[in-house]
SEKE-124802 format. One line per 10 residues: number of its first residue (from 1); their letters; for each residue x, y, z of N, C-alpha, C. Coordinates in nm, 4 decimals, always signed. Layout:
BEGIN
NUM = A = X/Y/Z/X/Y/Z/X/Y/Z  ...
***
This chain:
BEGIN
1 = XXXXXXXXXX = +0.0827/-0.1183/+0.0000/+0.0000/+0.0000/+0.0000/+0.0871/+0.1246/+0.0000  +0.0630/+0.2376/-0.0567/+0.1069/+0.3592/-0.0445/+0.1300/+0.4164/+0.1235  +0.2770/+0.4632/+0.1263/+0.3037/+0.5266/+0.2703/+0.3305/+0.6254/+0.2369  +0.3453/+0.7172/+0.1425/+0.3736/+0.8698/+0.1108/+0.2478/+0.9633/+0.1341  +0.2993/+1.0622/+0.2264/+0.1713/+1.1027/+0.2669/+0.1300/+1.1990/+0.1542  -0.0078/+1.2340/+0.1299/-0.0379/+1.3652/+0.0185/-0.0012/+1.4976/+0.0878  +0.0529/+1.5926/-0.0356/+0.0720/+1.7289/+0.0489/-0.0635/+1.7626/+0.0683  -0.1517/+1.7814/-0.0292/-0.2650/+1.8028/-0.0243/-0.3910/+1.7879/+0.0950  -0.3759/+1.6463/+0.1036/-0.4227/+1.5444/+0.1716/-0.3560/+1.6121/+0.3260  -0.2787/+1.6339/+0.3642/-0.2197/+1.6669/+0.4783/-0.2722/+1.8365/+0.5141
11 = XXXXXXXXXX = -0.2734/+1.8937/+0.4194/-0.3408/+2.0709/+0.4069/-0.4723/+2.0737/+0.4318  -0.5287/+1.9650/+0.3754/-0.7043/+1.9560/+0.3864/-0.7245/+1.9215/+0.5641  -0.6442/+1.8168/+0.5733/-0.6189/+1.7535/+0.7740/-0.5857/+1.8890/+0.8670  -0.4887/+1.9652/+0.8156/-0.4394/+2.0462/+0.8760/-0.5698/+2.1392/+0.8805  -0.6225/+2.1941/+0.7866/-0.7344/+2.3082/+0.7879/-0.8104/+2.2739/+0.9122  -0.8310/+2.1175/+0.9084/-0.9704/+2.0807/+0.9660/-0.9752/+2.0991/+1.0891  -0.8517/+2.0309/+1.1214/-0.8194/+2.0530/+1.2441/-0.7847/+2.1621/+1.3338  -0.7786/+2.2791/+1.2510/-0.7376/+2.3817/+1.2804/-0.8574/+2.5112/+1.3066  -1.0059/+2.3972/+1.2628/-1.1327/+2.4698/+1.2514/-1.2498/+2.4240/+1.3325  -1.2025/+2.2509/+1.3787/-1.2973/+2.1725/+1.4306/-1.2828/+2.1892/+1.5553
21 = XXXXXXXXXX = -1.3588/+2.2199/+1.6317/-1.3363/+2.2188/+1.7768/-1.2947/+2.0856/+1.8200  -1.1956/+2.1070/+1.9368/-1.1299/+1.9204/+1.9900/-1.2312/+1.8289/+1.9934  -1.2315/+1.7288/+1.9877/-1.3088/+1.6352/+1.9719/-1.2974/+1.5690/+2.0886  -1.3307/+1.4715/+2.1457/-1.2664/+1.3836/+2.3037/-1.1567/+1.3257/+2.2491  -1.0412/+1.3080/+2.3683/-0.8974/+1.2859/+2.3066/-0.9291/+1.1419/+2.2904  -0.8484/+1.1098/+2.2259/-0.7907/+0.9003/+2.2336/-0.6991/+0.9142/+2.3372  -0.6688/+0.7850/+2.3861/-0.6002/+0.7579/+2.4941/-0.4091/+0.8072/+2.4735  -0.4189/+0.8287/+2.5970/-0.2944/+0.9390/+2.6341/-0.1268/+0.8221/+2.5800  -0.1939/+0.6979/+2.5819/-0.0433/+0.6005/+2.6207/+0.0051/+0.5747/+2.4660  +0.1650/+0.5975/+2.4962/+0.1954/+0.6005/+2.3517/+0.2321/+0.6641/+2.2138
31 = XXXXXXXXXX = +0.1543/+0.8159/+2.3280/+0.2001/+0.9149/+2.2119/+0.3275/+0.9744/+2.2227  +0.4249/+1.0339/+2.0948/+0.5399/+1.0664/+2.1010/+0.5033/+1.2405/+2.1162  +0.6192/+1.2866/+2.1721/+0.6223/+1.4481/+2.2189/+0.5151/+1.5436/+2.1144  +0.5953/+1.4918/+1.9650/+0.4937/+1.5796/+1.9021/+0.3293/+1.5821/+1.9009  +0.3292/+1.4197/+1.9187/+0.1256/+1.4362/+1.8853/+0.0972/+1.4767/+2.0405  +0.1898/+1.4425/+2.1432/+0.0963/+1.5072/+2.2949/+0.1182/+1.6499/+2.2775  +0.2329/+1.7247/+2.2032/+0.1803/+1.8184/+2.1693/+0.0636/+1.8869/+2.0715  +0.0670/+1.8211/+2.0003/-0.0984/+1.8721/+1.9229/-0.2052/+1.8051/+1.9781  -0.2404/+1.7243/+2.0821/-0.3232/+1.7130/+2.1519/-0.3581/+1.8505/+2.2083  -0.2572/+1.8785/+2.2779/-0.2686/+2.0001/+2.3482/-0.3298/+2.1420/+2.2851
41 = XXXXXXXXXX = -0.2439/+2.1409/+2.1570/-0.2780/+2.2609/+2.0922/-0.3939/+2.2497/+2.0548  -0.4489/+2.1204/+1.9670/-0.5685/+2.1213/+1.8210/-0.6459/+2.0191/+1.8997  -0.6069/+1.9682/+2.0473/-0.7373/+1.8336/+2.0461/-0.7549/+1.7328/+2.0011  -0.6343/+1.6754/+1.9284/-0.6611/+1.5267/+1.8468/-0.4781/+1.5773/+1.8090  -0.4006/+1.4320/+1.8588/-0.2738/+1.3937/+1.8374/-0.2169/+1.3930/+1.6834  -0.3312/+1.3444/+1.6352/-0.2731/+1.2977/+1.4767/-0.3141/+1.4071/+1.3752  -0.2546/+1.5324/+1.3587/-0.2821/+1.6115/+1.2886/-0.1611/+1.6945/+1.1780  -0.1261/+1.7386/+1.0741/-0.0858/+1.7942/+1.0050/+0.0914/+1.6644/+0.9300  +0.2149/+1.6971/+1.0283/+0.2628/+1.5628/+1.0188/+0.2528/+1.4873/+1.0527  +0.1390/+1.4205/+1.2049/+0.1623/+1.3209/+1.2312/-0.0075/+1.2566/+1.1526
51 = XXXXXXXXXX = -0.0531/+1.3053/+1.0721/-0.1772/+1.2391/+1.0484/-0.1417/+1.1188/+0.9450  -0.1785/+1.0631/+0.9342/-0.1779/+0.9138/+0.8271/-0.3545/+0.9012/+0.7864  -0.3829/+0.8637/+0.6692/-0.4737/+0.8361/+0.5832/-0.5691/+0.7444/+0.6179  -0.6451/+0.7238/+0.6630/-0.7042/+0.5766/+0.7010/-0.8646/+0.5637/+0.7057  -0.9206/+0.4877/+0.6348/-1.0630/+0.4741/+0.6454/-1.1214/+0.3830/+0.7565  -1.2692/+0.4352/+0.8306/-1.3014/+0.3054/+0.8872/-1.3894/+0.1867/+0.8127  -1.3550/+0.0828/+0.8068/-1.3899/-0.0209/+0.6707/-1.4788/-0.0792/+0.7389  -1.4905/-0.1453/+0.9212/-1.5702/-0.1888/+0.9591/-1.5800/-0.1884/+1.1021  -1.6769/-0.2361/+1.1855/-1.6732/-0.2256/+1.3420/-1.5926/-0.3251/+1.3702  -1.6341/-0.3094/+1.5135/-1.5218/-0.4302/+1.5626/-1.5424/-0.5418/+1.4847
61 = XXXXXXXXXX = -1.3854/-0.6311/+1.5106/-1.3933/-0.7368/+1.4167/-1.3025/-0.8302/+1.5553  -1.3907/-0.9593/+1.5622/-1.2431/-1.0523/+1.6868/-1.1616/-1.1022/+1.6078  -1.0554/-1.0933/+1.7116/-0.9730/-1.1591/+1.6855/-0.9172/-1.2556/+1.5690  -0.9840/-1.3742/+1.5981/-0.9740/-1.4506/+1.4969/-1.0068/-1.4666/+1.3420  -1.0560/-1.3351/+1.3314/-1.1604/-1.3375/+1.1923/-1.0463/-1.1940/+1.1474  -0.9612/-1.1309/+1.2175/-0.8663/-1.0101/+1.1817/-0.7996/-1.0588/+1.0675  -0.7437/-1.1839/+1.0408/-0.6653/-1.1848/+0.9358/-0.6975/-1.2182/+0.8186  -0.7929/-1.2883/+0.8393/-0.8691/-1.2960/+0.6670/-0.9438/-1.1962/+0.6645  -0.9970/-1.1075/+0.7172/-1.0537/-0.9718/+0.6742/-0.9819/-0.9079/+0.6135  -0.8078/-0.8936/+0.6902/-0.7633/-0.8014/+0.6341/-0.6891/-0.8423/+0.5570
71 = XXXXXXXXXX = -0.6910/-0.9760/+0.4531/-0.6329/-1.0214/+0.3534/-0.7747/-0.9674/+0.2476  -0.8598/-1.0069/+0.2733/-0.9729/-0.9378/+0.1751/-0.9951/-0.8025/+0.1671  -0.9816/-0.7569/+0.2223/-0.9746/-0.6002/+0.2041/-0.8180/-0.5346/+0.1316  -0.7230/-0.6201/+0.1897/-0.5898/-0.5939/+0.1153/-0.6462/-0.5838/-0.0293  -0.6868/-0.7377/-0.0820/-0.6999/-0.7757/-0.2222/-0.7842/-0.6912/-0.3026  -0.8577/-0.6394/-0.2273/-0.9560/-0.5427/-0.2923/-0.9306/-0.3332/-0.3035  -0.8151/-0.3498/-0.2054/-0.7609/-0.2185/-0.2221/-0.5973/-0.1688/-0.2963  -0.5400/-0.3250/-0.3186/-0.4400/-0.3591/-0.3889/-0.4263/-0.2875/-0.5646  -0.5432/-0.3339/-0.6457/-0.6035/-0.2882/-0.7228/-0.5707/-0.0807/-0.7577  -0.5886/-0.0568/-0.6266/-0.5859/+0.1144/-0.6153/-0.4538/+0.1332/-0.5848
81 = XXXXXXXXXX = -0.3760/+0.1639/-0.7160/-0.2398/+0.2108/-0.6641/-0.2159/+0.4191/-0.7487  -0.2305/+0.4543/-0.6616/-0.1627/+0.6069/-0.7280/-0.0667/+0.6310/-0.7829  +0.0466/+0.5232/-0.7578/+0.1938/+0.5398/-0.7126/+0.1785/+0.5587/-1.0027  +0.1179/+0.4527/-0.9998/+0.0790/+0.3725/-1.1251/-0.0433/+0.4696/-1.1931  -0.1489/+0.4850/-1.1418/-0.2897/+0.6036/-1.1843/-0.3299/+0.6415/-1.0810  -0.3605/+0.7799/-1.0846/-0.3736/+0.8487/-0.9862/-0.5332/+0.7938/-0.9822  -0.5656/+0.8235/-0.8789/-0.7220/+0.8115/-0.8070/-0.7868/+0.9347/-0.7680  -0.9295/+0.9439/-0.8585/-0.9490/+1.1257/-0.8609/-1.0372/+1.1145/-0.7142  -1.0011/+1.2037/-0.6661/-1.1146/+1.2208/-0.5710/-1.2277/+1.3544/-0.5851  -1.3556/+1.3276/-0.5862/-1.4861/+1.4288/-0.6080/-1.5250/+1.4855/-0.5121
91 = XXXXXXXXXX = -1.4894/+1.4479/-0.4075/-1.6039/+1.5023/-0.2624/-1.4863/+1.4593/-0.1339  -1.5088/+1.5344/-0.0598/-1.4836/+1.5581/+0.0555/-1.5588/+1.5595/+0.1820  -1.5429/+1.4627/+0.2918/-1.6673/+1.4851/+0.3583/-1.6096/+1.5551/+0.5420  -1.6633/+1.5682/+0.6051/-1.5861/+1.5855/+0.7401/-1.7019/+1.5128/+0.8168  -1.6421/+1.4358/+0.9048/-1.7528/+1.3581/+1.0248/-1.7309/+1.4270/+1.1479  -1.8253/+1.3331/+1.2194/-1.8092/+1.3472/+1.3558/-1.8668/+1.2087/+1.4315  -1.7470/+1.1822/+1.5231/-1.8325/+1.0516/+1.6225/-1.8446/+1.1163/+1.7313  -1.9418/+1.1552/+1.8243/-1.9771/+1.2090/+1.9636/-1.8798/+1.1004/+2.0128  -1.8617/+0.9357/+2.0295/-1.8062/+0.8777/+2.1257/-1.7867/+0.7720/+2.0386  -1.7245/+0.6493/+2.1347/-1.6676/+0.5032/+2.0068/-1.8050/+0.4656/+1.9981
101 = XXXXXXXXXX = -1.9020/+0.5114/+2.0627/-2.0576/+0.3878/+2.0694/-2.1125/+0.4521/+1.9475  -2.1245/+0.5264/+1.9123/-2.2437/+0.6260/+1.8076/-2.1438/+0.6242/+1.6678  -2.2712/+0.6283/+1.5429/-2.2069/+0.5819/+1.4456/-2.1488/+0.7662/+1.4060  -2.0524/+0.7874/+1.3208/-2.0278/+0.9104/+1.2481/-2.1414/+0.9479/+1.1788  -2.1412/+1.0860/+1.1861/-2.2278/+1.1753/+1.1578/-2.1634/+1.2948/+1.0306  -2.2399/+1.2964/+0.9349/-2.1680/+1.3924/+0.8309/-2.2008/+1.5373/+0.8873  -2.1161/+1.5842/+0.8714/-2.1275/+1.7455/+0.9153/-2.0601/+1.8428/+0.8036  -1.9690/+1.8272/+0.7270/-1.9843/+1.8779/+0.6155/-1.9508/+1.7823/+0.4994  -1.9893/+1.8197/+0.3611/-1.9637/+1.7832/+0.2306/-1.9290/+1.8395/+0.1428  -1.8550/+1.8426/+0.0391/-1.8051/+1.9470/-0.0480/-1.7643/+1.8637/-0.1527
111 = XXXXXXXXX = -1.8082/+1.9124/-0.2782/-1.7340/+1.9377/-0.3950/-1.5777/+1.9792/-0.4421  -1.5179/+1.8900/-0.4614/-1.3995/+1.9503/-0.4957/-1.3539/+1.9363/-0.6806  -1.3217/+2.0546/-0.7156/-1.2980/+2.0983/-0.8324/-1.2008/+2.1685/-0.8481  -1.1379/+2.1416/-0.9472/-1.0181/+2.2039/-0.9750/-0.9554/+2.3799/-1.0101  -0.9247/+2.4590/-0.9168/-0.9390/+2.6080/-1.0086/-0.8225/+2.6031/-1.1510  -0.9125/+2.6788/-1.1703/-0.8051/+2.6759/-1.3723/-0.7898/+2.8698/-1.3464  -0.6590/+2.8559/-1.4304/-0.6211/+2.9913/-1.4045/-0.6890/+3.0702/-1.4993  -0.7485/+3.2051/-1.4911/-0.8084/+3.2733/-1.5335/-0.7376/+3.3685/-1.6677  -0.7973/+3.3511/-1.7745/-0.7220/+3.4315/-1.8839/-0.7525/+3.5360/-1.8947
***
C-alpha cells in the first residue's frame, strides 16, 4: 500500500483541524512528544505531520476473523495504486463521532474541483 503522505491530503487535515473544535482525546499512552503536543494545541494527536490516511472499513472485528478480513480487504484495495494512476477524488466529507458507541455523523460535504487559471 502507499506510505507517502499527500501534500494536499495533509493541508485539507491540517485546515480541519485547525477549525474543528477538539473532539474527546484518544487515549494518552503512547504518544510521542509531538502528537501530545498537538493534543494540546488542536485536540486530536494525529494532525498535520503526524496524520496518516485511514478509512473506517468496519466495526469491531475478533480476533480470529482479523486476518482474513484483512487479507480481503488488502486484495480489494491492492487494485488502487496512485503510485501507477492516480485516483481522482470528487467530494470531501468531514464527520463526527460524539463517542466510540455512536455511528459518524456527516457534518460537512463538499465538492472539490479544480481552479483553472483565469485568462
Amino acid at each position: 500500500m502507499r506510505q507517502r503522505p499527500c501534500a494536499l491530503l495533509l493541508a485539507v487535515a491540517g485546515l480541519a483541524a485547525s477549525i474543528v473544535p477538539a473532539a474527546s482525546a484518544p487515549d494518552l499512552d503512547g504518544l510521542t512528544a509531538r502528537q501530545a503536543k498537538n493534543l494540546e494545541r488542536w485536540g486530536y494527536p494525529f494532525v498535520f505531520e503526524e496524520f496518516r490516511f485511514h478509512m473506517t472499513l468496519t466495526g469491531p472485528i475478533v480476533r480470529d476473523r482479523r486476518d482474513a478480513i484483512r487479507t480481503l480487504l488488502q486484495s480489494r484495495f491492492d487494485a488502487i495504486d496512485g503510485a501507477r494512476q492516480p485516483l481522482a477524488v470528487a467530494q470531501i466529507a468531514l464527520l463526527r463521532q460524539e463517542d466510540r458507541s455512536t455511528p459518524f455523523r456527516v457534518i460537512l460535504q463538499a465538492d472539490l474541483t479544480a481552479l483553472r487559471p483565469q485568462r
